[in-house]
N, C-alpha and C positions, 0 to 999 in steps of 0.2 A: 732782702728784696730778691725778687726772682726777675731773672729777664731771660728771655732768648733770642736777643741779639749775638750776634757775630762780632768780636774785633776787627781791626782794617789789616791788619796781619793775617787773621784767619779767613777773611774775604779773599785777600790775596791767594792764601793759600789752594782755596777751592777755585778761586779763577784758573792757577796753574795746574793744577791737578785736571780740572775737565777740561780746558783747554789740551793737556800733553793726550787726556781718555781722545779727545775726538780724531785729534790733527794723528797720535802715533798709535792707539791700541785701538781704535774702532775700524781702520780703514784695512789690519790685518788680523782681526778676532777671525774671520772665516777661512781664512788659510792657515791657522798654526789649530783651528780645532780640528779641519781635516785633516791637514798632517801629522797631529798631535805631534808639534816643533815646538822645543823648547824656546823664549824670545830674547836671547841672547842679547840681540841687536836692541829690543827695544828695552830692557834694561841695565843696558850702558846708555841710554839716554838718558833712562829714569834716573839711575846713579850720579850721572853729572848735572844737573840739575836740581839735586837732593829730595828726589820723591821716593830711595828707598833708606831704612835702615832708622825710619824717625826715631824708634824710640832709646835709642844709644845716646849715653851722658853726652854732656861736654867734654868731661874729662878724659872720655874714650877718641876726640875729635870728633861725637856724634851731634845730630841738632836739638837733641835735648825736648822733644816737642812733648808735650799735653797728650793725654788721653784723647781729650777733647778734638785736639788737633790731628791726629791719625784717626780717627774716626769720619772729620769732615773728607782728609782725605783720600780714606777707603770705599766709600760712595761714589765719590766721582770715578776714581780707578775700575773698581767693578761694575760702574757704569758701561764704562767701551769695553769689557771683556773680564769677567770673575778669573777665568783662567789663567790670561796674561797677568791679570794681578794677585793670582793668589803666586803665581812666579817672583815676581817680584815683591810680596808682602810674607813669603816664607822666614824669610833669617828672623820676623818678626816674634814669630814663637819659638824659634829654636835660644835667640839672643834674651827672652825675659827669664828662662832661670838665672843666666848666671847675672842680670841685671835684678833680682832679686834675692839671689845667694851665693852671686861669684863672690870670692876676695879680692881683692884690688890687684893682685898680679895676673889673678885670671880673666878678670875684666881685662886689663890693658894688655895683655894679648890678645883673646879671642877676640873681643870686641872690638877692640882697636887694629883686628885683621881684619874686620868687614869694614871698617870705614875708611883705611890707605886708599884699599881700591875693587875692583867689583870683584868680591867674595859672598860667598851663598854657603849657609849653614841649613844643616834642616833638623826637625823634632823626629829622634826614635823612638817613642813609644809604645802605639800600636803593634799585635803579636798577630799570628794567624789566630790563635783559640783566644784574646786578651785586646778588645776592641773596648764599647763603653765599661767594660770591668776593668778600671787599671790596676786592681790591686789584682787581677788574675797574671799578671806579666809573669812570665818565666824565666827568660832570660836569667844568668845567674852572673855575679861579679864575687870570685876569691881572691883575700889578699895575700900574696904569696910575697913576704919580705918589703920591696919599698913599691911594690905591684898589683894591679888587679890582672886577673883572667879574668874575663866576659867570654860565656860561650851562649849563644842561643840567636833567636831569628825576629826581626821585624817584618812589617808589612804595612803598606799602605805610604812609604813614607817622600811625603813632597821635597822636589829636589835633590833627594837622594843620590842621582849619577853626576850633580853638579857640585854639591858641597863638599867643602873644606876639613869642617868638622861636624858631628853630631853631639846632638845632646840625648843620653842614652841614659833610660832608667833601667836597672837591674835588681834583681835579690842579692841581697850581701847575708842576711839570715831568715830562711826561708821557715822556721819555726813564728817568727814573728808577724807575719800577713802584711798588712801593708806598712807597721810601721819597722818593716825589715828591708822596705826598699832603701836602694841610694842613687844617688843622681849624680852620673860623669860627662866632662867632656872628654868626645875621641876621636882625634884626629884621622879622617877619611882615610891616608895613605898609611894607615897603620898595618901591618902585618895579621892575616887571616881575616879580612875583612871581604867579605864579597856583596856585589850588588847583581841579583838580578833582573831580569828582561823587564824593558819601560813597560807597563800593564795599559791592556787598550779601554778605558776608561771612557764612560757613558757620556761626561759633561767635567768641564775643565781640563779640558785632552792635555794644554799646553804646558800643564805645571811636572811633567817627569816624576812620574810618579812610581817607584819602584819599592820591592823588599830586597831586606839589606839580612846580611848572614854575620856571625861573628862565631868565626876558630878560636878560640885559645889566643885572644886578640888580647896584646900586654897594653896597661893604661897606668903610668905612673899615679902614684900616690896623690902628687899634686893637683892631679885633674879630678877628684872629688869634689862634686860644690857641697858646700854647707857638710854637714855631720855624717856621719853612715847613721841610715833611716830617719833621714832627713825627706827621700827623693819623691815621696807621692805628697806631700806638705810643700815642698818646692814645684812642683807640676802643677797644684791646684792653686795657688794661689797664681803660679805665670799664668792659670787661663783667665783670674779675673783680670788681669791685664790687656787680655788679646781677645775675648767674649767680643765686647762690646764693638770692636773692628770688625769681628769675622758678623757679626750684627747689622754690620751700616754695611758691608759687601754683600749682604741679600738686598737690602734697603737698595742700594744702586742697580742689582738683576733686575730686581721688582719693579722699579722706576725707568730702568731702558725699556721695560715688556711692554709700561702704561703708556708711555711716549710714542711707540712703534705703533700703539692700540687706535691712538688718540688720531694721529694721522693716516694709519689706514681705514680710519672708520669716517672721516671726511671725506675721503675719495672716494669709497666704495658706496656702488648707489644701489637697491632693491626696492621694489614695488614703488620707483620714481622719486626717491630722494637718499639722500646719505644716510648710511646704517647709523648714522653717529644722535640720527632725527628720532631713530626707536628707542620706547624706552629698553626696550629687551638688553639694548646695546650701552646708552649712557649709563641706564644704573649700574652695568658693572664695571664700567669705568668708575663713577662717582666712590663705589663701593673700593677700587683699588687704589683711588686720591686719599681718600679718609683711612684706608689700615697700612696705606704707604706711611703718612704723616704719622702718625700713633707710634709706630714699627723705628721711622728716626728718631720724635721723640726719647722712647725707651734706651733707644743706643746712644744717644747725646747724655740722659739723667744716668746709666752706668758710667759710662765716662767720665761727668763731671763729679761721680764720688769718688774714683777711683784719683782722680786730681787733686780733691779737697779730703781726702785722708779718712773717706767713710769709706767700711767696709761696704762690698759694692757685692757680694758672691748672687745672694739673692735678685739682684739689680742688675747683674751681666747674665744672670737666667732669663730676668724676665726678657729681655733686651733678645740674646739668641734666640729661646722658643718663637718667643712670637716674629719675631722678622724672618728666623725662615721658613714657618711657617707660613707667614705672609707671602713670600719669594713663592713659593710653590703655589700655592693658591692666584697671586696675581700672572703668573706665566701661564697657567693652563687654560684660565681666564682669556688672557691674551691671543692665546691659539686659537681657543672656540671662536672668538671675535674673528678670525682672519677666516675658519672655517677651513677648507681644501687645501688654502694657500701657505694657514697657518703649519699644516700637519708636513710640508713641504722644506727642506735643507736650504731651501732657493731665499725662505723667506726667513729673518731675524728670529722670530720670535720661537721655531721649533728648537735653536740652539740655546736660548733662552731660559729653557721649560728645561732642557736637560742639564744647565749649568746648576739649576736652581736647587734641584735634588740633593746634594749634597753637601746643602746647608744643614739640613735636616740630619745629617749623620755625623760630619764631621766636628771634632773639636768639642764633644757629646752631644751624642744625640737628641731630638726634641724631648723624645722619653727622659734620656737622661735630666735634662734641664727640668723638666716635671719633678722628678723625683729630689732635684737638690730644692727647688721649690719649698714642695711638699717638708721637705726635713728643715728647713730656716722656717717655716710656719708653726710644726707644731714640736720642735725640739730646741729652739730657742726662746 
């Protein structure tokens, strides 16, 4: 039987969730994107109210939540600001390796160091030349005795000047291509590690967004997840965990753009009634209610397989492309609708249109998401 109802648990949850988006992340999304200010302040609120870190066991002291259930709550979050939430929805991807290939001592450290108290991990990955190519990473990890060297450079990476630890993919044997990568954690305050300068970023100013350097940086043995040339099989499988999230946070851009649309096109009057009376103006409204709706659907059916133990890789493709796809298309949308006012810093929806862009890149790109498509169609 199929339903898409809600639980009264998961109702709740979306109650608090947009409730916290209005009252805490909407009424300062315009000052931390000007400033691109990290939201310190507003993610110890989120913290002690448990809006961040869902997806961390019980066992780790985390809430254990559903696919399902981070999902509802990344919509409403990137509803009042993608930025501030991708701030606070960071540790979410750096925490699913080792929640899908830690061992239990390194869960109950690392993991159980984000949820004492407000701690922030981030994903190192991405390389200057080694962006949707992750089997291009350079980055190299030698074992020297009970040791890795990691020497080499990231870029792009969220939270970076804030976290604790990184989760860092490397080559351990570079003859091997991608199944020579492996996948470490490495404690931020380690020796030869540099970060630098916050990067002034188009849209999501708020998330600190820096490249990170690594000297001849020592990483005990122990902080291997899973096997050496484990670490691109451990990455892909943590994004079908976290697709479907980074999926409903366009789904919520998209839907604060329709809502700004909906009510500035009531008040705005030309050739003697509200633009909202042309059709020029409802149908693209109508147009952004029905691929808004499609855009959740897809990130809820990824979700609920990645819950119910169906593989979901194809299903958190569909789910990204098209919703940020969607996101960009309903923000631009959105602007045209406001016209002058739209194109304007004064007015919501230009911050909108700029947050929305890098849906499309980050976390693989829409291209990307094509191309895994395209291979679960005709290679399975």
């Amino acid at each position: 039987m199929i339903s898409f109802s809600l639980t009264d648990e998961q109702k709740e949850l979306q109650r608090l969730a947009r409730e916290f988006a209005l009252k805490e992340i909407r009424p300062h999304a315009e000052e931390h994107d000007r400033e691109g200010k990290f939201p310190m302040g507003i993610a110890k609120k989120a913290f002690e109210i448990g809006l961040m870190n869902l997806n961390i066991p019980a066992s780790c002291n985390g809430a254990e939540l559903s696919v399902l259930d981070e999902v509802i709550i990344a919509e409403e979050l990137s509803a009042g600001c993608s930025g501030i939430s991708t701030a606070l929805s960071a540790n979410h991807l750096a925490t699913a390796p080792v929640i899908v290939a830690g061992n239990e001592e390194q869960k109950k450290k690392y993991l159980g160091m984000i949820t004492k108290e407000l701690t922030f991990a981030s994903y190192a990955v991405t390389e200057p030349q080694a962006g949707s190519d992750v089997a291009g990473v350079q980055t190299t990890a030698k074992l020297v005795g009970d040791e890795y060297i990691i020497n080499g450079s990231k870029q792009w990476i969220t939270g970076a000047s804030v976290a604790k630890w990184f989760y860092v993919l490397a080559k351990t044997d570079a003859s091997m291509g991608h199944k020579g990568m492996s996948a470490f954690i490495v404690d931020a305050d380690t020796p030869g590690i540099k970060i630098g300068k916050k990067e002034d970023m188009m849209g999501q100013r708020a998330s600190a967004t820096h490249a990170i350097t690594f000297e001849e940086v020592k990483v005990p043995k122990a902080n291997l997840l899973g096997k050496e040339g484990e670490g691109f099989k451990i990455a892909m499988k943590a994004f079908d965990h976290t697709r479907p999230g980074i999926a409903a946070g366009a789904v919520g851009v998209a839907r604060a753009a329709m809502e700004h649309s909906i009510e500035y096109s009531k008040t705005r009057t030309s050739f003697g009634m509200p633009i909202a009376m042309h059709q020029g103006i409802n149908f693209m409204i109508a147009d952004m209610a029905t691929e808004i709706e499609a855009a959740r659907l897809l990130s809820w059916q990824a979700a609920w397989a990645m819950d119910n133990g169906v593989r979901n890789t194809k299903m958190a493709a569909f789910a990204k492309r098209f919703a940020a796809d969607t996101a960009m298309k309903v923000t631009t949308d959105a602007v045209q609708i406001h016209g002058g006012y739209g194109y304007s810093n004064e007015y919501p929806v230009a911050k909108l249109m700029r947050d929305a862009k890098i849906f499309q890149i980050y976390e693989g790109t829409s291209q990307i998401q094509r191309l895994i498509i395209a291979k679960e169609i005709f290679l399975r």
